[in-house]
C-alpha positions, 0 to 999 in steps of 0.5 A, a space after each residue: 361517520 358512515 357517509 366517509 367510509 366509501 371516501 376512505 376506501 377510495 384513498 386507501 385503494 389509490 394510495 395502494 395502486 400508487 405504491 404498487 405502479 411505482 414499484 413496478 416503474 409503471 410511469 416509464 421513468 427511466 433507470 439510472 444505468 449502472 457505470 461501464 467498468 473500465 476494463 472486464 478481464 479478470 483480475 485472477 488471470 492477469 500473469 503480467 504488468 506493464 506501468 509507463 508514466 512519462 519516463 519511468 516504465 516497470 514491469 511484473 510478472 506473476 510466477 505461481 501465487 508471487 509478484 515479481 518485478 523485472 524492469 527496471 530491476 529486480 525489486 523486492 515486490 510488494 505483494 499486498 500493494 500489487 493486490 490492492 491496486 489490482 483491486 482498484 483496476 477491477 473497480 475502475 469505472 468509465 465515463 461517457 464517450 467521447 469519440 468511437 474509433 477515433 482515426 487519431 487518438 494522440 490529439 487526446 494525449 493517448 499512447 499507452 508506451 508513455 502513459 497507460 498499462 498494458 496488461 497480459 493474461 496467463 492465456 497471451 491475451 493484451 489488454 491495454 488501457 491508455 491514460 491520456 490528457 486532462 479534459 478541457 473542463 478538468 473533469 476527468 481524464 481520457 483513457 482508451 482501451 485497447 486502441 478502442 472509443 475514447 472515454 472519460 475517466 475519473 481523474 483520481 482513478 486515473 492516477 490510482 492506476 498509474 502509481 509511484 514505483 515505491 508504491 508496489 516495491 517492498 520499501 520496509 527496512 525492518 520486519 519482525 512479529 513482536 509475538 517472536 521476539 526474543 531479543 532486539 538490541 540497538 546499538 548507534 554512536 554512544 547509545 545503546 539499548 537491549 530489550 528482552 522477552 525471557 518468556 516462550 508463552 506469546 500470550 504472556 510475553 516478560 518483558 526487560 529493558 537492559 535488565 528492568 522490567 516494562 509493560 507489554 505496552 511499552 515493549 511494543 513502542 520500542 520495537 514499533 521505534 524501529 519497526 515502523 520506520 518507513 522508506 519512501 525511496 527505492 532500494 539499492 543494490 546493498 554491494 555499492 555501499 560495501 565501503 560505506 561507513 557503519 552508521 548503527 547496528 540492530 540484533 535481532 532474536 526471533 523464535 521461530 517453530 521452537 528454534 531461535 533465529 538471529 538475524 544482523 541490520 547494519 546501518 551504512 552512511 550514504 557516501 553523499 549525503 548526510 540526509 540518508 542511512 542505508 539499512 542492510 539486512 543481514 542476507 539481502 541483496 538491497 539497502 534501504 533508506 530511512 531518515 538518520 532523524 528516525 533513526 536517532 529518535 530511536 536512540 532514547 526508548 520511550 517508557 510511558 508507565 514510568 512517566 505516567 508513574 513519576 505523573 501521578 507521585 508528582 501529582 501526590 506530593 
């Protein structure tokens, strides 16, 4: 055993310089380089959005802490979605170069009034960023910042950057916190409904259904009923619909630092389709559109405790 101890020794000091050489990138292998981003400004000092994508353009501007949009009109802003794509903007990452100081960028689809972002600091600082074709391999896109190199892009970056409208408009119909609410009172066609919260505890909420005691649980799925209705159209002006028919009505009772709060959603027909209702909260200058299906689905509340209560008799007999 004795004439293997020096072998052994060797192995262990070679395995250690192995370890340590590697460590220390001794062999010379180079280093993957971390990814260009595709623009440096701080996100934080960003006071102005400019967004063009073939033919529609919108801009925002940034008053204070708020998100505000002025063109093409005076939407009410999504401010969660502006921050999240302001997010995405800062971990945009470029690819390789494809041409330095290109005397003519156009062979690459690039103009930033068409299609691109042109960004202003609170200082009057630009920065643009070109989006332009795809690439011949359909790898990625080309962009250009600041009329600089032309780059390589991801293409999903790319089209990240350069969202829907109605991604940063405000498109919510109805808003409320169920831990405020007093009373939600639906009334469409021949069908109607009241659902109550008698109590002013938010953590022990007494919940009726036109006088019949609920589950928390079910409380909260027939408010999401209207709740959660999405709109994936842009608003309206609501005084174009002021002769509209009614489609429904929707009460709400919210209690807000002790004081009760009521607030009316009127549902308007649209004039030319039967495909849309136009929601129009009581003080607001626009109308939002939600699927008449939604709406009707919304007629007919959902009680799951009694089901799975009439399941289980069911079941027994």
């Amino acid at each position: 055993m004795k004439k293997y101890i020096p072998t052994l020794i060797l192995v262990v000091v070679f395995i250690g310089g192995l370890g340590y050489a590697l460590s220390q990138n001794l062999f010379g292998e180079e280093k993957e380089a971390p990814a260009a981003k595709l623009t440096t400004i701080d996100t934080a000092k960003v006071a102005g959005i400019r967004i063009a994508n073939g033919d529609l353009t919108y801009q925002l501007v940034k008053n204070g802490d708020d998100w505000s949009f002025t063109e093409p009109e005076k939407y009410p802003t999504n401010p969660y979605a502006v921050d999240s794509w302001l997010d995405t903007l800062s971990a945009a990452e470029q690819g390789s170069v494809v041409e330095e100081a290109p005397e003519d960028a156009s062979g690459y689809g690039l103009d930033v009034a068409t299609k691109g972002i042109t960004l202003t600091e609170t200082n009057g600082t630009v920065v643009t960023i070109a989006i332009g074709d795809t690439l011949p391999t359909g790898s990625g896109d080309y962009a250009q910042i600041d009329g600089g190199s032309v780059v390589q892009i991801d293409t999903n970056a790319a089209s990240s950057l350069l969202p829907s409208i109605t991604t940063l408009v405000d498109t919510t119909p109805f808003s409320w916190d169920d831990a405020d609410l007093s009373e939600l009172a639906y009334t469409r066609g021949s069908s109607a409904w009241t659902l109550t919260n008698s109590s002013s505890d938010e953590t022990s909420p007494v919940w009726k259904l036109d006088g019949q005691a609920i589950e928390d649980t079910d409380a909260a799925t027939i408010s999401g009923s209207l709740k959660y209705i999405a709109s994936d159209r842009l608003p309206v002006k609501a005084s174009t619909l002021a002769s509209a028919k009614k489609d429904f009505a929707l009460k709400l009772v919210t209690r807000e630092n002790g004081k009760a709060e009521t607030r009316i959603y009127t549902g308007k027909q649209d004039p030319d389709t039967d495909l849309i209702v136009w929601v129009i909260p009581e003080g607001s200058e626009w109308a939002y559109a939600v699927k008449p299906d939604d709406l009707k689905t919304a007629e007919t509340p959902v009680i799951a405790s009694a089901e799975e209560s009439e399941a289980a008799e069911t079941d027994g007999e």
